[in-house]
C-alpha positions as a Python dict, from the first residue, in 0.01 Angstrom:
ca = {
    (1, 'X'): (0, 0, 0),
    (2, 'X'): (276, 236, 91),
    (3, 'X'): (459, 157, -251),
    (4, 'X'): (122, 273, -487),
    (5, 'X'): (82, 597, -203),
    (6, 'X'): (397, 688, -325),
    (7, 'X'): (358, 632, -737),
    (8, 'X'): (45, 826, -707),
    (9, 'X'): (246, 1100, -575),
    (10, 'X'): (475, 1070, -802),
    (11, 'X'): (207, 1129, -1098),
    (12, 'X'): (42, 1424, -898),
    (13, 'X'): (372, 1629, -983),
    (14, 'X'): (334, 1802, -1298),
    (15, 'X'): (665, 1734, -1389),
    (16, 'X'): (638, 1370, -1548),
    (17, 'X'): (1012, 1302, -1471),
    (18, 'X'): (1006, 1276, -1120),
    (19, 'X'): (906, 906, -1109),
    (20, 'X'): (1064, 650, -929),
    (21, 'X'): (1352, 688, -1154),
    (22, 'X'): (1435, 1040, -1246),
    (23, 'X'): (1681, 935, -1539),
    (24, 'X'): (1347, 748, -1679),
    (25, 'X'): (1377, 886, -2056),
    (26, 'X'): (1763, 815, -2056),
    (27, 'X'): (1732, 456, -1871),
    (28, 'X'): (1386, 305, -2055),
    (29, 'X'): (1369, 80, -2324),
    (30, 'X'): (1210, 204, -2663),
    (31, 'X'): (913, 0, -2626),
    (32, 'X'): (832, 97, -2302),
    (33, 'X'): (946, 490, -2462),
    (34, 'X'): (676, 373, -2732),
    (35, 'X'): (362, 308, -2448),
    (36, 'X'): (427, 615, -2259),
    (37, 'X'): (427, 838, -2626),
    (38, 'X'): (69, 681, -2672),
    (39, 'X'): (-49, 770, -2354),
    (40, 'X'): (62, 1132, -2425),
    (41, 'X'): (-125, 1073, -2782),
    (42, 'X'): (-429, 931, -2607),
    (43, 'X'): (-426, 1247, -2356),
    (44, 'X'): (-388, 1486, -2612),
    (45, 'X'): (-668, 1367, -2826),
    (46, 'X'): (-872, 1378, -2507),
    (47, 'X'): (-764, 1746, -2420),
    (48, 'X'): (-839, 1810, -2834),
    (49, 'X'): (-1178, 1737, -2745),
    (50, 'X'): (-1217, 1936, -2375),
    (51, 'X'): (-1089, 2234, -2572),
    (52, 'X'): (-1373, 2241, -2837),
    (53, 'X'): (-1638, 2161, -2563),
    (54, 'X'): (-1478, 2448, -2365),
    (55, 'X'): (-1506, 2653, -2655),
    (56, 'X'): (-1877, 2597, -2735),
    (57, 'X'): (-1942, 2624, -2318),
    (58, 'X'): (-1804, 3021, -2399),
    (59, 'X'): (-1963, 3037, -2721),
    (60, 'X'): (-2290, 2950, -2534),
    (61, 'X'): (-2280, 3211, -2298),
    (62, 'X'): (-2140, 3495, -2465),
    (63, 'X'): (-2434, 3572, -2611),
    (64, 'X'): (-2616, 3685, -2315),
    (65, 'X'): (-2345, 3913, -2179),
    (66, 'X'): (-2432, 4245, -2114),
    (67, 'X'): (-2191, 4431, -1956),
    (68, 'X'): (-1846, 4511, -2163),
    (69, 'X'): (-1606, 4389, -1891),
    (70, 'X'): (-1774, 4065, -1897),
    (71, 'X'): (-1734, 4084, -2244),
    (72, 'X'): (-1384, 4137, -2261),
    (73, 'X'): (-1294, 3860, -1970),
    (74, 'X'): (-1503, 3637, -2157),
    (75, 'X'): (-1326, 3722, -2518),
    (76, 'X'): (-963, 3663, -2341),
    (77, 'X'): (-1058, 3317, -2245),
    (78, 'X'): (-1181, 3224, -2554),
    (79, 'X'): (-822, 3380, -2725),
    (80, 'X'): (-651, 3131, -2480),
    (81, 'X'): (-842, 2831, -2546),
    (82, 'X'): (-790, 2854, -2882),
    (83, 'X'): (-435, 2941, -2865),
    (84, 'X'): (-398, 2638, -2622),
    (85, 'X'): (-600, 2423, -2856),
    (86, 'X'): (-346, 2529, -3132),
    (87, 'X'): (-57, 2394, -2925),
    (88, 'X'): (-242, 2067, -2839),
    (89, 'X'): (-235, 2006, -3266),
    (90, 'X'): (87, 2174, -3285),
    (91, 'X'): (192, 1844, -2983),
    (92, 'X'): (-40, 1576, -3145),
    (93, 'X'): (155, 1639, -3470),
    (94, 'X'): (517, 1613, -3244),
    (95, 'X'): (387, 1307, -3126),
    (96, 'X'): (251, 1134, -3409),
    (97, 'X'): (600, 1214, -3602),
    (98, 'X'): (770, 1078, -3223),
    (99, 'X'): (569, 755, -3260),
    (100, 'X'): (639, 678, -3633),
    (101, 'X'): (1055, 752, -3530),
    (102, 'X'): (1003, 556, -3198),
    (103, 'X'): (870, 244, -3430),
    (104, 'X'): (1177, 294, -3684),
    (105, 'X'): (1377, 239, -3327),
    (106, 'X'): (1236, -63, -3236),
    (107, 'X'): (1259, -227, -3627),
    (108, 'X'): (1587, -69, -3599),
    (109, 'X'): (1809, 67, -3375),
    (110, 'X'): (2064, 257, -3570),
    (111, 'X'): (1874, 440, -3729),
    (112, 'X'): (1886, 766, -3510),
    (113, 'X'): (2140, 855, -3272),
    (114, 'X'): (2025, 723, -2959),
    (115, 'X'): (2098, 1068, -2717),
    (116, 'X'): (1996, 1307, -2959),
    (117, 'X'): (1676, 1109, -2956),
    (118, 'X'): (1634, 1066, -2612),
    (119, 'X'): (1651, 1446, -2590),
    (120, 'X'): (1417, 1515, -2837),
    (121, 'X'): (1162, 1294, -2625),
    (122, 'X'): (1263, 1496, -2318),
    (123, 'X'): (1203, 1804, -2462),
    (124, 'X'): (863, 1670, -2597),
    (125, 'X'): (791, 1547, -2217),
    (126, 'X'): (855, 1920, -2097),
    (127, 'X'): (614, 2077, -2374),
    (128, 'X'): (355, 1855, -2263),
    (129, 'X'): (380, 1884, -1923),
    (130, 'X'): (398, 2291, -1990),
    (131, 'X'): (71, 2224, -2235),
    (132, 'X'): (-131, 2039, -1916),
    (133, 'X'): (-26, 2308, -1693),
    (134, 'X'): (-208, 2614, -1952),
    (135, 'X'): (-509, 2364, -2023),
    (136, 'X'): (-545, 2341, -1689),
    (137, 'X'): (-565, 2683, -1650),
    (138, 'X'): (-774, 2766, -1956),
    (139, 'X'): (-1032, 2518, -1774),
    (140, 'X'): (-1077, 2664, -1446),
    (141, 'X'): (-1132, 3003, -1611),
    (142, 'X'): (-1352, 2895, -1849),
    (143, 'X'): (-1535, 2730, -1539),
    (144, 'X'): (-1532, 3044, -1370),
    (145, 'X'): (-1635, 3307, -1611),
    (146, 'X'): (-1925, 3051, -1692),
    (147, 'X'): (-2021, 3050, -1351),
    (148, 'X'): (-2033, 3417, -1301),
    (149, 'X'): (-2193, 3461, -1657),
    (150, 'X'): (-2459, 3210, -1539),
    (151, 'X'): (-2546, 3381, -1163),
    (152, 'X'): (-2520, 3749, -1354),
    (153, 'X'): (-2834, 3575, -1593),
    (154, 'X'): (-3021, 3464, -1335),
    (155, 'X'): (-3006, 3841, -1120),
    (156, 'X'): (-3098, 3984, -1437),
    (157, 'X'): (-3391, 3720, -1468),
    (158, 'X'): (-3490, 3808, -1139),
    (159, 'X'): (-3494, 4181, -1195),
    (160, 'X'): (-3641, 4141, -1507),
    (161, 'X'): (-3951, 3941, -1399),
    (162, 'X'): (-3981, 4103, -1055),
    (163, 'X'): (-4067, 4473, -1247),
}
């Protein structure tokens, strides 16, 4: 019990390196290099689709704004999400090329230099990990201008059908 108390902590961090084994990239196998690149794939397609259901969740609501500041906030979100869900095609693509050079790897391994690749899929890792932190983000704001949008409505409902 103690051992999976401390993996899940281990996955908590936002920094994916700080497993068990900090030299993970460096030390793994390129099969095992191969599973964790289609988790990241699998992940990203997932976040592909948050980002569009955020985007219709502010699309949804910005009709009924009525005051300009709301408007703004509301517009600056929706610039983020989509710059965010630019940089989660901008990653599937990285990853889909990773995948195809990962499988070249495995068929054969001389075919890249070895370091130069590991790098590459470190520096992937970090861009990911930096992509999950400003999705993260994007999502709790979206969450929260929606919320305010929604309790603004519902005073102006009341105000509205109270006169």
């Amino acid at each position: 019990m103690r051992k999976f108390e401390f993996n899940l902590r281990c996955f908590e961090m936002n920094d994916f390196r700080n497993r068990l084994n900090g030299n993970y990239i460096f030390n793994a196998n390129w099969k095992e290099l191969y599973v964790l690149t289609e988790y990241w794939k699998s992940d990203l397609l997932f976040y592909k689709d948050d980002l569009l259901f955020l985007d219709r969740l502010i699309d949804k609501h910005i009709l009924w704004i009525s005051k300009k500041e709301d408007y703004e906030a509301v517009r600056a979100i929706e610039n983020s999400v989509t710059k965010t869900n630019n940089i989660c095609t901008a990653l599937l693509k990285r990853v889909q090329k990773h995948l195809k050079h990962l499988a070249n790897l495995i068929e054969n391994p001389f075919v890249y230099d070895e370091q130069t690749f590991r790098n590459e899929h470190q520096q992937l890792e970090d861009d990911f990990t930096a992509f999950i932190k400003t999705y993260r983000a994007n999502k709790k704001e979206v969450f929260e201008i929606t919320k305010h949008l929604i309790e603004s409505d519902e005073l102006i409902r009341l105000l509205t059908h109270s006169s």
